[in-house]
N, C-alpha and C positions, 0 to 999 in steps of 0.2 A: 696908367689907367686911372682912371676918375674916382674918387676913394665914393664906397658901393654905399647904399642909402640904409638906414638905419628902421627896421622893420617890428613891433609890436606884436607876437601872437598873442591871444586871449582867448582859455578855451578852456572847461570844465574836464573833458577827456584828457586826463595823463598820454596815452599814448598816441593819440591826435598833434595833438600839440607838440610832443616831443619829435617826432614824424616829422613833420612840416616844417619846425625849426631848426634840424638836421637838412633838410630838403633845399632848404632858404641858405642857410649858410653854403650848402653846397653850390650856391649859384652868388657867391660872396658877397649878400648882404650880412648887415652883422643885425642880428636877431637877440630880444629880447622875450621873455616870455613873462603871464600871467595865468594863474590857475582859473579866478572870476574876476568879477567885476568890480569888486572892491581892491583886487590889488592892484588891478591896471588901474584905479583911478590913483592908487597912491605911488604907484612907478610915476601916472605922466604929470601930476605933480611936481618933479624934479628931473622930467626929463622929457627931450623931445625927441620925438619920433616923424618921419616921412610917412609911415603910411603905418598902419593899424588893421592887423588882420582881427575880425572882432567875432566871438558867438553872440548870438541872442540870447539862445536860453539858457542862463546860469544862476547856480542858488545866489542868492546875496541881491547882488547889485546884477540886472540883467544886460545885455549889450546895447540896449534903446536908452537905459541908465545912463550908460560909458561915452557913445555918442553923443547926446548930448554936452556931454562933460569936454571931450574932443572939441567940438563946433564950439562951443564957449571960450576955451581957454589955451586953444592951440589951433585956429581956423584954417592956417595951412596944410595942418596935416591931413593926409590924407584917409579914408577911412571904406574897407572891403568887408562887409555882412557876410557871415559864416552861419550857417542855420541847416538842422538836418529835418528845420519843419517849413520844408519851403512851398510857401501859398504867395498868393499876390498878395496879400493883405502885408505879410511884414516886407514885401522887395517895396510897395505904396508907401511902406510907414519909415522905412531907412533912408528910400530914397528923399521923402519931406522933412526928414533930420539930417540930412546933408551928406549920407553916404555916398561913397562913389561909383559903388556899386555890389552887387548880392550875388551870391555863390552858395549855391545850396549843397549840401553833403549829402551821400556820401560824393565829393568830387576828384574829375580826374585832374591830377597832378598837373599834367603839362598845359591843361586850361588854366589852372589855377594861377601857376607862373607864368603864362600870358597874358592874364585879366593883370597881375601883377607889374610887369612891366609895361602895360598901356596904361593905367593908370599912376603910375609914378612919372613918366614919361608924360603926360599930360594930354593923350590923346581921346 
């Protein structure tokens, strides 16, 4: 089997995040995790990632932050907006930062892992 894609969570919520990247490895990606936005910038700093599950709104440095930061200095990888304030205004403002796509919270699991695999998969 094709060794599994290297995955980014970033999420202010402890148990969110731990959730998901339990969930992910369960489907054998190998998942890294960040609490905000400053640590993920300082993990992808020395490290790259396939895809990037991302929140918006976090203290520090926010997801529109991190994005940015992604689309500069790691333009392959890929990048999925996580937000439990979902309006048009930020799926408008991720997608003109180069997201690949928005997923608003609270979301179901098995959508989640299909936005996931279509978007790594490059469809």
């Amino acid at each position: 089997m094709a060794e599994k894609n290297r995955i980014l969570v970033v999420d202010d919520e402890d148990a969110l995040r731990t959730v998901l990247s339990a969930e992910l490895e369960g489907e054998g990606y190998r998942v890294s995790s960040a609490a905000d936005g400053d640590e993920a910038i300082n993990i992808l700093r020395t490290q790259y990632f396939d895809l990037i599950l991302l929140d918006i709104k976090m203290p520090k440095v926010d997801g529109f932050e991190v994005l940015k930061f992604v689309k500069e200095n790691h333009p392959t990888s890929k990048v999925i907006m996580l937000t439990g304030f979902a309006d048009l205004k930020n799926a408008i403002e991720s997608k003109k930062l180069g997201a690949e796509d928005f997923v608003s919270k609270p979301y179901d699991l098995v959508d989640l892992l299909t936005t996931v695999e279509r978007v790594l998969s490059g469809l």
